[in-house]
Structure formats: structure tokens, C-alpha cells
Steps between C-alpha positions, in 0.01 A plus 500: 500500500505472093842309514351252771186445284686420191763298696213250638305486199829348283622289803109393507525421095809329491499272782092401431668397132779302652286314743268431192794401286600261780220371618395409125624148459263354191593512157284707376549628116280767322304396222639802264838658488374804386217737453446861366180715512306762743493546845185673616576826777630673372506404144818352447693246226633214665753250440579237699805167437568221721857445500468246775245215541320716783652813477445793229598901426199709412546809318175774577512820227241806571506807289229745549512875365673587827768328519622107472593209789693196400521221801727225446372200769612162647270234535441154688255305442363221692215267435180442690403155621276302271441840287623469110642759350410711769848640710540825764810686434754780747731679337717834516691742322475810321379837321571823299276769440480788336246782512373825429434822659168407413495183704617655801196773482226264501269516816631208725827483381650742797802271588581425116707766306571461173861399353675181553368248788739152577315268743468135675198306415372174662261255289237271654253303296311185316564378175310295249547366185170375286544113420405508152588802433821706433366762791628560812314731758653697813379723815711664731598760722854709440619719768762741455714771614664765362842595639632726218297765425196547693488263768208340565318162510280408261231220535319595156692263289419121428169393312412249259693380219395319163784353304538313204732164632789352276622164584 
């Protein structure tokens, strides 16, 4: 039942971001190539670089005093009609935690154990960078599942991220 869940949920991902990387037809180029600061739930540094006009790898670091996740994430973004600056974004890829004995003892973490964690995450969200300002603000929603370690799926992750834009 697990396996089937996990299966559907990456066929889901990865077929929704090739009929959105097809279906996308305008040129559509970010107005930054790259962009560093926080990323709000659950407290995170951010980086993200474009290394195509529309598309862009985002690195997410947590560290807490139980442990650590890194996510390393794939991003398209495409542009919303007669919105500036203003762009919703899918994306994939991965993560790597590590935690504590600690972690794995706090109330509500029953599926979690502590040690190392590998996973699949998916990345939905909107994008905007200020106009006159070297800002650019994010929501979104990260889903994710552990498959190494504990396995479970986690809908916790995602939030909103402040970053500092380079052009």
C-alpha cells in the first residue's frame, strides 16, 4: 500500500511537470538569476539560481538542535497573464536529514526516528519579485516522502521565503 502511494505521487509529479514544461510555449525570462535569504517554516536559508531563462535549482538548509535537512530542488517557472513579476512555479527533487534521538522523542513525531532520512519532495508555488526593489517574495507548499529511514509523508514543509535577488 506504501509502495503504491509513493509510486502515484512521483508518476503524479513528474508527468504534471512535463505537461507544464510542454504546454509552456511563451518566452518567459525571470527578472533575477539569483537570490539568497530565508525561507519561513521552518526557518530555513535559501538559495535559489536560474540557470535557464525559466527554469532554476533551489537549495533549502534547516539546522535545528535536533538534527539538520538539506533539500536540493528543481524548478519551472511560468508567468501569469498580464501579472509583472509575478510567476507560479512546480518543481521536484530532493532531501537529507539528519536527526537526533531527541527528535524522534518529541510528542507527534511517532513515525519519525532519529538517524539518517533520504526522501522525494514535490514543490508547488508563486513567486514575486518587487519592481524597484532587489526583493523577491515566495509561498508554497512542499510535500515529501521519506523512503530511507523512516518512511513517511510529510506535508509540513513549504512556507514563505524572503530573499535578497542578484541580477
Amino acid at each position: 500500500m506504501k509502495l503504491t502511494r509513493i509510486i502515484t505521487t512521483i508518476c503524479f509529479l513528474f508527468f504534471t511537470y512535463l505537461g507544464i514544461s510542454q504546454a509552456s510555449t511563451e518566452q518567459y525570462t525571470s527578472p533575477y538569476k539569483k537570490a539568497i535569504g530565508f525561507k519561513l517554516n521552518p526557518g530555513a536559508i535559501s538559495y535559489r539560481s536560474f540557470y535557464t531563462r525559466n527554469k532554476a535549482v533551489e537549495g533549502i538548509g534547516f539546522i535545528s538542535i535536533d538534527g539538520f535537512q538539506l533539500t536540493i530542488l528543481n524548478e519551472k517557472y511560468t508567468p501569469f497573464a498580464n501579472a509583472e513579476n509575478l510567476t507560479w512555479y512546480i518543481g521536484y527533487g530532493g532531501h537529507f536529514n539528519l536527526w537526533s534521538e531527541k527528535y524522534r522523542l518529541q510528542p507527534n513525531n511517532t513515525a519519525k526516528s532519529a538517524g539518517v532520512a533520504v526522501g522525494a519532495d514535490g514543490m508547488l508555488g508563486l513567486d514575486y519579485k518587487l519592481k524597484n526593489a532587489p526583493i523577491n517574495l515566495s509561498v508554497d507548499i512542499q510535500p515529501a516522502f521519506n523512503f530511507v529511514g523512516a518512511s513517511y509523508f510529510d506535508l509540513g514543509w513549504g512556507g514563505i521565503g524572503i530573499r535578497y535577488t542578484i541580477k
